[in-house]
C-alpha positions in Angstrom: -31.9 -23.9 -64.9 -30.9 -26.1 -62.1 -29.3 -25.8 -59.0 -26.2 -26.3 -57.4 -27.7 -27.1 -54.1 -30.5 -28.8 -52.4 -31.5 -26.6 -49.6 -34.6 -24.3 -50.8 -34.9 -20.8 -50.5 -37.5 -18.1 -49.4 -37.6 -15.0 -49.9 -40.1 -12.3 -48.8 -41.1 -9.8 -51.7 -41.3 -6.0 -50.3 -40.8 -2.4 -51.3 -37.4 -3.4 -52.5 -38.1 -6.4 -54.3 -41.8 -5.5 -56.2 -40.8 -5.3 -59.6 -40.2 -8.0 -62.5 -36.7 -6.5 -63.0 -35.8 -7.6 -59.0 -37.7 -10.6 -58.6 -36.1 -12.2 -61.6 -32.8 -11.1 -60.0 -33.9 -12.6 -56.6 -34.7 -15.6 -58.6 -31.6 -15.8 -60.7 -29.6 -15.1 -57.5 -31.3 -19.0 -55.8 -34.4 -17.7 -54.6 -37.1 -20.6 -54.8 -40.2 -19.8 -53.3 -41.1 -16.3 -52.6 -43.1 -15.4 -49.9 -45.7 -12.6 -49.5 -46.3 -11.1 -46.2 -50.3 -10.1 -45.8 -49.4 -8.2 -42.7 -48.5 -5.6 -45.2 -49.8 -6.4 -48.1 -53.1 -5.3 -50.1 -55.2 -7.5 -52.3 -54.4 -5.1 -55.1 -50.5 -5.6 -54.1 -51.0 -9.0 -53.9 -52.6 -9.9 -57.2 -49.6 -7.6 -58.9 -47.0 -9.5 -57.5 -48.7 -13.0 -57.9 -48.9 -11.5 -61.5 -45.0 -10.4 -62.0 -43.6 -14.0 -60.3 -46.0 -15.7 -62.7 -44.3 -13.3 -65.5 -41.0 -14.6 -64.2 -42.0 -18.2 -63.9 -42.9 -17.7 -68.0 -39.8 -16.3 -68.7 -37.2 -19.0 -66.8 -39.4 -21.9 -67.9 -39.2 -22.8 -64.0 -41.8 -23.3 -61.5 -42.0 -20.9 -58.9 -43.7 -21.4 -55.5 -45.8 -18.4 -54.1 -46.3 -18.6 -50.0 -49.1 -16.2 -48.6 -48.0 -15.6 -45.1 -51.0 -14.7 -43.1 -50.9 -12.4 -40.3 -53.2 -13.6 -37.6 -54.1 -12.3 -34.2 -52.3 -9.3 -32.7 -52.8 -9.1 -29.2 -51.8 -5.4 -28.2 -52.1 -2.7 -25.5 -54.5 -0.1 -25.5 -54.5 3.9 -25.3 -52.4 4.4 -21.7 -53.6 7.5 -19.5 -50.2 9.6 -20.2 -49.7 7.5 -23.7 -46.3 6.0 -21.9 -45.3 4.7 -18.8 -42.2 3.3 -17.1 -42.2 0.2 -15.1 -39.7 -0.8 -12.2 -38.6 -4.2 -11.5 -40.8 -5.5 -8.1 -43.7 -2.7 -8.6 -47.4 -3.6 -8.5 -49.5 -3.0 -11.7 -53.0 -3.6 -12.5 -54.5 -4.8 -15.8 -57.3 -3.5 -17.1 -60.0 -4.9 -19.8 -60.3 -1.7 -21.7 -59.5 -0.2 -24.8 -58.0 3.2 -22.9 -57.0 3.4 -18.9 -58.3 6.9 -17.3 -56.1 6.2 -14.2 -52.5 6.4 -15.2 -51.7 3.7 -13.2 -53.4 1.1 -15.2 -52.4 -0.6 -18.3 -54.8 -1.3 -20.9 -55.9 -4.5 -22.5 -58.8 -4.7 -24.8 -58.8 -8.3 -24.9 -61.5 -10.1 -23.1 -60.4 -13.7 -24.1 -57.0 -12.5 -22.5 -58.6 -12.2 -19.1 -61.1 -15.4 -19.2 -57.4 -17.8 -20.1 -54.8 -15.9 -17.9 -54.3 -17.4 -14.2 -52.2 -17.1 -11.5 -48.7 -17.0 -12.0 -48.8 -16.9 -15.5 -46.4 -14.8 -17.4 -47.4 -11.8 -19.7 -44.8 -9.9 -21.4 -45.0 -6.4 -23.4 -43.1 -5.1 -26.5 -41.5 -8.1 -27.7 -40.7 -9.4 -24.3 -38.8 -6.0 -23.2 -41.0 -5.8 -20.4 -41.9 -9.1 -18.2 -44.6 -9.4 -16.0 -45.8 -12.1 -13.5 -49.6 -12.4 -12.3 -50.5 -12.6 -8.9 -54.4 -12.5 -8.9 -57.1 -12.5 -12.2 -60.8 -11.4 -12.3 -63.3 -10.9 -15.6 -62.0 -7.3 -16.1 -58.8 -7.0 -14.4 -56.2 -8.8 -13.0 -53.2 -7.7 -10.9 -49.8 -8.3 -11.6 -45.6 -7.8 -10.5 -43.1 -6.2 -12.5 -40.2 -8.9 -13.1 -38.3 -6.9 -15.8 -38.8 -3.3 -16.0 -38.8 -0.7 -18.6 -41.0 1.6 -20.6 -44.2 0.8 -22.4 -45.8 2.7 -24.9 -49.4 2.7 -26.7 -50.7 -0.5 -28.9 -47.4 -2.4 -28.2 -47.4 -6.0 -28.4 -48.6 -8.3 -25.4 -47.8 -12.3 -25.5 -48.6 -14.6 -22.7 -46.5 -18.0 -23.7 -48.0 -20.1 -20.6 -51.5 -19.5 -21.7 -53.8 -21.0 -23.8 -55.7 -18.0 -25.6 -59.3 -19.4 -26.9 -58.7 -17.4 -30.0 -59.1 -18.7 -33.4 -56.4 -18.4 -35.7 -58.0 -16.8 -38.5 -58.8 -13.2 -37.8 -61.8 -12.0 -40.5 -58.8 -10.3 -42.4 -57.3 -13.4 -42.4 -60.0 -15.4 -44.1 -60.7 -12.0 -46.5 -56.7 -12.3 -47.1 -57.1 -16.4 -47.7 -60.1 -16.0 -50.6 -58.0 -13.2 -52.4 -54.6 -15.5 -52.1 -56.4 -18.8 -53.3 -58.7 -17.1 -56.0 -55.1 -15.8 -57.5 -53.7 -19.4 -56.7 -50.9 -19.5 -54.0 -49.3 -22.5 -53.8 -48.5 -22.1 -50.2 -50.8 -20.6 -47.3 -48.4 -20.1 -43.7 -51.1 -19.9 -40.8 -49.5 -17.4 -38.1 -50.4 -17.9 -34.4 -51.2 -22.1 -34.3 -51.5 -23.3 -31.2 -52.7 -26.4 -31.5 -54.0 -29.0 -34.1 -57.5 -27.8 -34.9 -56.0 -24.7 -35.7 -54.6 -26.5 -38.6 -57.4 -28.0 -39.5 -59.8 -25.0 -39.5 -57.8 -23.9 -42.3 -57.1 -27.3 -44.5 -61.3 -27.2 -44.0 -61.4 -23.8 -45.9 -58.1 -24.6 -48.1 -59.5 -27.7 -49.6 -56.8 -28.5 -51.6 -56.6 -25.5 -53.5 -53.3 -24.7 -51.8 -50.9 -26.7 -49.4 -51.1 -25.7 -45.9 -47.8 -24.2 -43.6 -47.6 -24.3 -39.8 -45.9 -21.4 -38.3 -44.3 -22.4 -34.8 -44.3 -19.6 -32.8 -46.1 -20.1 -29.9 -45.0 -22.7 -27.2 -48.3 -24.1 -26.6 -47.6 -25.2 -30.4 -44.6 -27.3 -28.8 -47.0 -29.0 -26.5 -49.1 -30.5 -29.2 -46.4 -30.6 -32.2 -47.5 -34.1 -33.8 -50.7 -33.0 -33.8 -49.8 -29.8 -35.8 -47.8 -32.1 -37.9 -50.3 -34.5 -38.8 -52.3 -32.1 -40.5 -50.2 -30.1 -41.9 -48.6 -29.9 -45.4 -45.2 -28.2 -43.8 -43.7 -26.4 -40.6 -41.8 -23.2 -40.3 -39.5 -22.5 -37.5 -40.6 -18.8 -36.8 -38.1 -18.2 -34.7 -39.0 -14.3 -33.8 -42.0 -14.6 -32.4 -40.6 -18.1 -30.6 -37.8 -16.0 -29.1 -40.7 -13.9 -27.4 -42.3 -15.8 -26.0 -39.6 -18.6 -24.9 -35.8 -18.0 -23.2 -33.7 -16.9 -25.9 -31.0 -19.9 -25.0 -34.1 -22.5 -25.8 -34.6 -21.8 -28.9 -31.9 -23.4 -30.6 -32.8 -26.3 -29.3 -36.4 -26.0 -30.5 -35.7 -25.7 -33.8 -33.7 -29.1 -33.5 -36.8 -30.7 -32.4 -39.2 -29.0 -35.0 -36.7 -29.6 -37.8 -36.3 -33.2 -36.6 -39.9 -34.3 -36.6 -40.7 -32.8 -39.7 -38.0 -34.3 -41.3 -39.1 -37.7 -40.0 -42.4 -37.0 -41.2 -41.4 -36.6 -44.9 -42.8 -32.7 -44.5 -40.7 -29.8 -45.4 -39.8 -27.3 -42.9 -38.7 -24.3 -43.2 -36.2 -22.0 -40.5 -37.1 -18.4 -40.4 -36.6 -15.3 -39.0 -32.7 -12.7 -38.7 -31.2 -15.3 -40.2 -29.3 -12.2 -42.4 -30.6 -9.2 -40.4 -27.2 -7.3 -40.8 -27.6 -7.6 -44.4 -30.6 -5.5 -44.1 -28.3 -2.1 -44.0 -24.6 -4.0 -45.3 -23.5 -6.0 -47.7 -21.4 -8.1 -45.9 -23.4 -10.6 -43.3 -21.8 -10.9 -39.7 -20.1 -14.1 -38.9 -23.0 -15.7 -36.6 -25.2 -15.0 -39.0 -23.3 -17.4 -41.6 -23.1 -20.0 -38.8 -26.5 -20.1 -37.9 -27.7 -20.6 -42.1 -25.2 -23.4 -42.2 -26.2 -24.6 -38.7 -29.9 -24.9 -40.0 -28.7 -26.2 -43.6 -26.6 -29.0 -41.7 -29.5 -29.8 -39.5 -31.3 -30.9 -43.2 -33.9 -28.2 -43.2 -35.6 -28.4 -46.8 -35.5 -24.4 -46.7 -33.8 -21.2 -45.0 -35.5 -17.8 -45.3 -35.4 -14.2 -45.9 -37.7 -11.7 -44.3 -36.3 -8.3 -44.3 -33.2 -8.9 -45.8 -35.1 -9.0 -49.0 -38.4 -7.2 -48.4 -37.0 -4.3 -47.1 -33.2 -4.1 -46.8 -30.5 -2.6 -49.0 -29.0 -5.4 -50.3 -31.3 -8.0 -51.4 -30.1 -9.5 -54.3 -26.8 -10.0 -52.2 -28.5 -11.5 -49.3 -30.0 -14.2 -51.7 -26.4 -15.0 -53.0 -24.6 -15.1 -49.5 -27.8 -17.4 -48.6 -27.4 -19.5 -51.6 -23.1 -19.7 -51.5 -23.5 -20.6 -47.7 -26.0 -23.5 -48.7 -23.3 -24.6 -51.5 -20.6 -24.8 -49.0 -22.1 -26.5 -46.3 -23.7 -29.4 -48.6 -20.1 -29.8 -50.1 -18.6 -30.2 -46.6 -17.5 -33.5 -46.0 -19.5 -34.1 -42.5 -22.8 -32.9 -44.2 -23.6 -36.1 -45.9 -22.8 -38.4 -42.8 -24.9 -35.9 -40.6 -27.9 -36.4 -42.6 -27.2 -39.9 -43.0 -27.1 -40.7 -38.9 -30.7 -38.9 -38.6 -32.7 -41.1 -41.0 -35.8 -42.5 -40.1 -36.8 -46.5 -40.5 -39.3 -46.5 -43.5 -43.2 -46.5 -42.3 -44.6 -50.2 -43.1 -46.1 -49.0 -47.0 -45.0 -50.5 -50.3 -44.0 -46.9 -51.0 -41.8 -45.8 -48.5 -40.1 -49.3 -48.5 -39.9 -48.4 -52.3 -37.9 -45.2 -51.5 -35.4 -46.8 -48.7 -34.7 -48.9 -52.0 -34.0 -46.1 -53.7 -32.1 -44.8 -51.8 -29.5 -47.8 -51.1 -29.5 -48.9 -54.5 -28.2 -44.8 -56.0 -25.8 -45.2 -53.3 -24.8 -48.5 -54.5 -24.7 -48.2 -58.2 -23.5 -44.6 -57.9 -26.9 -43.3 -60.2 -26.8 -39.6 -60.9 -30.1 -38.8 -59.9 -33.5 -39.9 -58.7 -36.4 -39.8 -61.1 -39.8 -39.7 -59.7 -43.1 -39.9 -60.9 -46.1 -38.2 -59.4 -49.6 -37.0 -59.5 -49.8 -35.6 -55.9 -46.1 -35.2 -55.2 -46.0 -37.4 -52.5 -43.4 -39.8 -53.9 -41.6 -36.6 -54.3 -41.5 -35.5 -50.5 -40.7 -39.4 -50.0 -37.9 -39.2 -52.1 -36.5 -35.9 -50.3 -37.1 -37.4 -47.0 -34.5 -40.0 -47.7 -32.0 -37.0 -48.2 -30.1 -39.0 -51.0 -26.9 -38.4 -52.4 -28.0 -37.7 -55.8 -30.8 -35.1 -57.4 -33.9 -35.5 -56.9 -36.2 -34.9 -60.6 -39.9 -34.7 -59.9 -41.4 -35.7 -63.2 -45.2 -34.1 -62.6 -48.5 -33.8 -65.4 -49.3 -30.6 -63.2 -47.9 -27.7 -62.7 -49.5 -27.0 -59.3 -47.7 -29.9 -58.5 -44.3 -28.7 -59.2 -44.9 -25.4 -57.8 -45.7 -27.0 -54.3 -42.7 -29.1 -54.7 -40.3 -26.0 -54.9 -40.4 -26.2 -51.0 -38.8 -29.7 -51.2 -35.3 -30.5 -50.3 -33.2 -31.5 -53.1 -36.5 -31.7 -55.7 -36.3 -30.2 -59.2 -39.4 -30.2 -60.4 -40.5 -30.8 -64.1 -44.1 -30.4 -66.0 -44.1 -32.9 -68.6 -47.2 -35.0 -69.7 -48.4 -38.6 -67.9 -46.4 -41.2 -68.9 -47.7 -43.1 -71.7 -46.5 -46.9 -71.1 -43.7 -48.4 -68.6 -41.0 -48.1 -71.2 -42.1 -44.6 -71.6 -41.8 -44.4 -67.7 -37.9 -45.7 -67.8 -37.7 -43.5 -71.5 -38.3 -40.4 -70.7 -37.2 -40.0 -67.1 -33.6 -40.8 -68.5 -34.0 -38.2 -71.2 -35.5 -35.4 -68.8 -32.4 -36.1 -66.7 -30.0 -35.7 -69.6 -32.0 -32.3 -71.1 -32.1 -30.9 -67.6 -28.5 -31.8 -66.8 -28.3 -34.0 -64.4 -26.7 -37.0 -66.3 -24.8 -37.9 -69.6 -24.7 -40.5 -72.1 -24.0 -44.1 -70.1 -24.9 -42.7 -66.5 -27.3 -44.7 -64.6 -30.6 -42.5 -63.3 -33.7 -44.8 -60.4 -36.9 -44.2 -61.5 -39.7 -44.8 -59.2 -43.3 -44.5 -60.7 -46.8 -45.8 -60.0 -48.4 -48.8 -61.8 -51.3 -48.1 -62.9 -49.6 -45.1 -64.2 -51.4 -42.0 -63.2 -53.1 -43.6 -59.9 -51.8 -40.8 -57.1 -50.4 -42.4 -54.1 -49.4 -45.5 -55.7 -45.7 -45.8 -55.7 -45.1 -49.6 -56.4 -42.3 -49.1 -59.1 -38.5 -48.9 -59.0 -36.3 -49.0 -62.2 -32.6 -48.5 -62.9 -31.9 -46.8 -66.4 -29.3 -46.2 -68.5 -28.7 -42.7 -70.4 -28.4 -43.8 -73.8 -26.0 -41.2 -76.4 -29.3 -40.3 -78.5 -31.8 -39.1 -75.4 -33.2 -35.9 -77.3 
């Protein structure tokens, strides 16, 4: 089964969507890589759907990637005196560092790290940002602040300060108790929730250690500040554009996403834009217009993947949601200005025999009109090299490991294939032109550029670039 477009697709599994019968229908509707939110999620949940998308996997003969989203630090309120209170624009309020405020005029935070990082000035904002407040003076245990937007706060609501730097790790102890259950399974994916800044990253690659590839969540201004950082160490990005909305103005995002989706892309990494990207579709069956403009806005942008939260986890209409997703991506990479956007934001190759191997290979299937890229890889980095080019034609991934493939899911335009090492260089040229004939992505007397690594097998070693007929007898 391949498919008809390049763009990827996410989506989260939920009480709608945990059964064989609905993930295959996810799947059959486009849906790539499916994500698991540990939020909400039990080990015992966990390891039965990790089994049931394996199930599926079996019975498509397709590999499927599995992202473990973890759920990180929750910053929240504690018990208020009168369990609510309202808030007026311009009034005075004290913070308190305690899990439940006696006087009814303070509010509650058991956070101590919150106090010891916040200073003067700094913004703090409650319940998703309904609430805005501005500090005017902090100590060890309390700090007093002005109301800038008003409104009504409630018990254990969400707190998020985007001008501070919280010293809080990343991984909560659920975290790393929900990180050994997702890689004992084997995930193919871990997102890391709450990164704000590189070691972040790299506390988790440390525990990782290859057993699963590694995805940024940016969420969090402070991430913005020290983005090539972030990207350096990790596998991929997500544009998680809720919690980004918080905690920035609402008309910055957009432009946020550009930049995240921009360096990523120039990095070779996939990246992924998140978050109501169908909300309507939650409740209806039809998706409002801005909704459709913002999932082609993000597919013209080159994004390697658009995804699902609710839509699918939770909403009415999931297998729909997939489709409209997956029609949207269609139309957008058929439009005629799609190919010339991608084209104008294309990076100069890095100074490596294989990237200048891949800006080869990327002129020369423009040039000779090939019908699709064939790569070889251990590692899949000559995959994501491939993809980064955003070529014209399809992308095959010819891999000896299925890990491998399932990683690879994430990547733009790559369709992945398990198939043993190859054995000799005309097997190399052989059997890449027969894969892309079987799988349907050329015929008899099409040309296909096959890129390997000599020695074959040697990860990293892309040196190789080949231009093969399909001959008539390639089965």
């Amino acid at each position: 089964m391949r498919r008809r477009r390049k763009t990827k697709i996410v989506a989260t599994l939920g009480p709608a969507t945990s059964t064989r019968e609905r993930i295959r229908a996810l799947f059959d509707a486009g849906a790539d890589v499916f994500r698991i939110n540990m939020s909400h999620t039990s080990h015992t949940a966990l390891g039965e759907l990790h089994k049931l998308i394996r199930g599926v996997e079996s019975d498509v003969g397709r590999p499927i990637a599995i992202l473990a989203d973890l759920q990180g630090p929750k910053i929240r309120l504690g018990t208020l005196a009168g369990g609510k209170m309202v808030l007026e624009e311009g009034q005075q309020v004290r913070l308190v560092r305690k899990v439940q405020a006696e006087d009814p005029a303070n509010i509650p935070i058991p956070h101590p790290e919150v106090f010891a990082a916040m200073k003067m000035r700094h913004t703090l904002l409650i319940d998703d940002g309904k609430v805005r407040l501005r500090l005017r003076a902090v100590k060890d245990d309390s700090a007093e602040a002005v109301v800038v937007i008003g409104g009504e706060i409630k018990d254990r609501k969400g707190v998020n300060l985007p001008d501070t730097l919280l010293p809080i790790p990343a991984l909560t102890p659920k975290d790393r108790s929900d990180l050994d259950a997702a890689l004992n399974l084997g995930v193919d994916w871990v997102a890391l929730s709450f990164v704000q800044r590189p070691e972040d990253v790299a506390e988790l690659r440390k525990i990782v250690a290859g057993r699963a590839a590694v995805l940024a969540k940016i969420e969090k201004p402070k991430a913005l500040e020290t983005l090539p950082g972030i990207l350096e160490l990790a596998d991929a990005l997500m544009v998680a554009r809720g919690d980004l909305g918080v905690e920035l103005p609402l008309e910055a995002v957009p432009g946020r996403q550009k930049q995240i989706v921009r360096a990523a892309r120039k990095a070779g990494k996939p990246v992924v834009v998140a978050t109501q990207m169908l909300e309507s579709m939650i409740t209806t069956s039809v998706p409002t217009r801005a909704e459709v403009s913002d999932v082609a806005t993000a597919v013209f942008e080159g994004a390697d993947a658009v995804m699902l939260s609710a839509e699918t986890a939770a909403g009415a209409h999931p297998v729909e949601a997939v489709q409209m997703m997956d029609r949207i991506a269609q139309s957008v990479e058929s439009d005629t200005l799609y190919t010339s956007i991608l084209e104008s934001q294309r990076s100069a190759p890095e100074e490596t025999t294989a990237d200048a191997i891949m800006a080869a290979v990327h002129q020369i299937t423009h040039t000779v009109h090939a019908k699709a890229v064939v790569c070889w890889t251990k590692s899949g980095s000559t995959g994501l090299r491939a993809a980064r080019e955003r070529p014209e034609a399809p992308i095959v991934v010819l891999t000896p490991l299925i890990e491998t493939a399932r990683r690879l899911a994430l990547g733009w335009g790559l369709h992945c294939v398990p198939t043993e090492d190859a054995h000799d260089l005309d097997d190399v040229t052989d059997r890449a032109a027969r894969i892309a004939w079987q799988e349907g992505f050329a015929r008899p007397g099409d040309r296909v550029v096959v890129t390997a690594g000599v020695p074959l097998g040697t990860p990293g070693s892309t040196n190789l670039l080949r231009v093969a007929f399909v001959g008539p007898n390639k089965d």
